[in-house]
Steps between C-alpha positions, in 0.01 A plus 500: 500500500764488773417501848689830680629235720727412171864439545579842528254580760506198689854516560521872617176450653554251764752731607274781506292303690704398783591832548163691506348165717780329719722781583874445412613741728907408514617791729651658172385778218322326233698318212353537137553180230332393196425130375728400229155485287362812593846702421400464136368865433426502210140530334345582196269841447144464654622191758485496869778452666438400939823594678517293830819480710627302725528661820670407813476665821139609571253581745240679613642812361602463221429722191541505131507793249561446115602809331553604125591824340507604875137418586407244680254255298440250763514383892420171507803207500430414130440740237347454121680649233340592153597687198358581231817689367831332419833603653713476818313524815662541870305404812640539834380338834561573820400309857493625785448295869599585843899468452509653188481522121612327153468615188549362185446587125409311172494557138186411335554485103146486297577418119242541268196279554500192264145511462513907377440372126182259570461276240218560210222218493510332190192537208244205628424274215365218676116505488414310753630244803387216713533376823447164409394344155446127680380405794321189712211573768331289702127476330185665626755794601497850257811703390563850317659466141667825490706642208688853571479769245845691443350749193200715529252337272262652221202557587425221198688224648314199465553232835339190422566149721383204410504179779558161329402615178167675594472870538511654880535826636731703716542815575750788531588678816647829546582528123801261548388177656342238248312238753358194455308298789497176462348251730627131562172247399695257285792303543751434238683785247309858457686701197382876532605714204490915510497666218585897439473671152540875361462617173879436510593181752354221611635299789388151601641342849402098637474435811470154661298403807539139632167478725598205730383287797253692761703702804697312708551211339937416472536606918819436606557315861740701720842382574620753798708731278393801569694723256437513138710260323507662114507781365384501124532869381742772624416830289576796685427838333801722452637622891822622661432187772441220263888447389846665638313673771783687683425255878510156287695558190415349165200159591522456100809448258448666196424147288276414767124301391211507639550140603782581706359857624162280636745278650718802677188643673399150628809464669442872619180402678693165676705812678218745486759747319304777269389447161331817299257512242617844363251777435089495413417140384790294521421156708611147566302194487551218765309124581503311819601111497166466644125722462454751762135483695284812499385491898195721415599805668843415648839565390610301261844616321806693626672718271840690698574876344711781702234795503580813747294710663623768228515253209260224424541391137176278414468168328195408391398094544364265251424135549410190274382155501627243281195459294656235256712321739834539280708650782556843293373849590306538153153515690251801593596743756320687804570810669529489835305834603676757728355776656501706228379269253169650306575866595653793280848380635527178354464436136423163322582379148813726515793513242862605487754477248855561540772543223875383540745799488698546192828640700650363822440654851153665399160560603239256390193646330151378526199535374106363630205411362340834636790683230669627867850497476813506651854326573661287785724687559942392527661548844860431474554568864278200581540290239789512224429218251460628161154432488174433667408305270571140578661227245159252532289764356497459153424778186470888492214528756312312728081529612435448868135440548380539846259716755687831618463665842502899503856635562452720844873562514630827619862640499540816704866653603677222432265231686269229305209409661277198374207428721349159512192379382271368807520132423549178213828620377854368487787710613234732677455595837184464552244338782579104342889581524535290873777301673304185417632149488710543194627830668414859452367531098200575341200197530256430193110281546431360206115561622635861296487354172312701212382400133516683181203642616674679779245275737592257745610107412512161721799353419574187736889522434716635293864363342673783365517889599634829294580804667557818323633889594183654546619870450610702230782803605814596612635752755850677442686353781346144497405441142287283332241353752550151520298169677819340684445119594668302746312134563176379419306200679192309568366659848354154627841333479703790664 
């Protein structure tokens, strides 16, 4: 999701600014201009469109009165334009200080909204999905086997597992979760086979767990860099941020792989310059040159967003060691807990799946393991590129699996609001978002590591982190909310 202070509002806004904080008072009536950017008045149906000038000459004094159809709709120096109707709109403002008045008038021209015909979710036919099918944990640890549902069931379906060729048993949660809990006694290769069968299908899926060395094992020695130094997945969920967001411009050419895309938001973190992760579920994964030291209670990672006090947009933090010492990210993961972790607002084992637009310049539909639905939705104003949907990410649709934080954003007369959550988030404005020695960002213990079991873990270190947009929603001015990141880093090297 943008930020309000966006191209469009930062420029009018640090004129705004000056003049309702430092006084320009010039001697002279007030002078009304526009920023090149912001003289583009022209939105789609159901958009918000903030009209901030640039004016000279105030004080004190001064006064502001936005009128339309001859009634005055606002007195503050910026004004938030929506319609829901199409057509030619005129807005006239005047300001008034203690030598006199301007006044000047603009056309605003609302077209219909590109996202009036949403598009229709295609027939699922996909019976089931994974969030992994191989993995490697350290043994004597436990992990969740977890296969998500994406048809209702008959209440005859048959779930069977069987763990290296001997029957086990899992269980079903919630009617679409198939679980599995397997625990870590014996090194070497673990195959795990689930089985599903109706009077008319039956389904088999492998999966593959490599039980390795005990915890902490392949530590890394530090070498003073505190930044990470790779990033091994980029796979942001459709968002008007991600690519040809209006303040940066297109990050991605359209042939653009993954490769390259992890390498682009690397070299984003050297200048701390923003890198999305789109809407609910999309993440990156990054790895230190070295493993990062849980202090037992401490801070122990940095991770720079740009929350607001109006607009904190969470990521939600997950760490990893490098349980077979291969350098890769293909290990167990942990939860770092937040403050809202285990309460009706946060929601684990969570699924999203998001299908690619047929036609250019649309809305992206989406639908969760919970059969909610919905659709990113296309901003042209903010973002023009054809689609939200970026070159890397391959097929018809793509399944995010993740934890979800409760939306609590509200949109009222034109203003988004999108509180924080108290603490343990990215791009959130909450109590562990301090100037600290890597600057002002949010700060993550590791001592806040969870298991499967939603219960607390030791882990001496950890090599690679994931962090994910925590939230799913949108807002009509602001759009799809959207974890921004800026630089990531090892807390005891900063």
């Amino acid at each position: 999701m943008k930020k309000l202070f966006s191209l469009l509002f930062l420029l009018a806004m640090v004129a705004a600014s000056c003049s309702d904080n430092e006084n320009t008072d010039n001697g002279q009536p007030p002078v009304i201009t526009w920023a090149e950017a912001s003289a583009r008045f022209r939105i789609y149906a159901g958009e918000t469109l903030m009209l901030v000038p640039d004016i000279e000459g105030t004080d004190e004094t001064t006064t502001y009165s936005w009128t339309m159809d001859g009634k005055v709709v606002s007195t503050d120096s910026h004004y938030s334009f929506l319609s829901n109707e199409t057509g030619e709109f005129f807005i006239r403002l005047a300001v008034t200080n203690r030598y006199g008045s301007a006044e000047d008038e603009i056309k605003v021209t609302v077209n219909e909204s590109e996202n009036a015909e949403l598009p229709e979710l295609p027939a699922e036919h996909r019976l089931w999905c994974f969030p992994w099918t191989e993995i490697n944990i350290a043994q004597e640890r436990s992990i969740k086997v977890r296969a998500f549902l994406l048809r209702t069931l008959p209440s005859e379906a048959e779930i069977t597992w069987t763990l290296d060729g001997q029957a086990a048993t899992g269980r079903v949660l919630n009617g679409s979760i198939i679980e599995f809990p397997f625990s870590a006694s014996t090194q070497g290769t673990h195959l795990l086979t689930l089985t599903l069968q109706t009077a008319d299908t039956t389904a088999t899926q492998d999966f593959r767990i490599h039980v390795c060395a005990p915890a902490n094992t392949y530590r890394r020695t530090s070498t003073g860099e505190a930044m990470v130094n790779r990033i091994y997945e980029y796979m942001p969920a459709p968002g008007h941020q991600v690519n040809g967001y209006i303040i940066v411009g297109d990050s991605y050419p359209d042939d653009c792989t993954h490769e390259q895309a992890c390498d682009s938001v690397l070299a984003h973190f050297s200048r701390r310059w923003s890198v999305s992760l789109g809407a609910q579920g999309g993440y990156l994964i990054a790895g230190f040159d070295h493993s990062v030291t849980n202090s037992g209670g401490d801070y122990d990672l940095c991770i720079k967003g740009n929350p607001f006090s109006y607009q904190s947009e969470p990521g939600i933090i997950w760490v990893s060691q490098d349980d077979n010492g291969d350098g890769l990210p293909n290990d167990q993961w942990f939860e770092l807990a937040g403050s809202e972790y285990g309460t009706e607002r946060h929601t684990t084992s969570y699924a999203i799946t998001y299908y690619r637009p047929a036609a250019r310049r649309s809305a992206t539909a989406w639908r969760d393991i919970n059969g909610q639905t919905g659709y990113v939705p296309y901003l042209s104003y903010w973002n023009p590129h054809d689609s939200y949907w970026q070159p890397w990410m391959e097929g018809t649709e793509h399944t995010f699996f993740s934890s979800r934080l409760a939306d609590r954003s509200t949109y009222t007369n034109g203003y988004s609001d999108i509180p924080p959550y108290d603490w343990g988030y990215v791009d959130n404005l909450g109590s562990d978002f301090i100037d600290g020695p890597a600057g002002k960002m949010n700060y993550f213990r590791l001592s806040n590591a969870r298991d499967d079991n939603g219960r607390p873990i030791q882990l001496d270190y950890i090599d690679f982190i994931k962090v994910q947009t925590g939230q799913t929603g949108s807002t009509p001015n602001l759009g799809d909310i959207s974890t921004e990141i800026y630089y990531i880093s090892d807390y005891h090297l900063e």
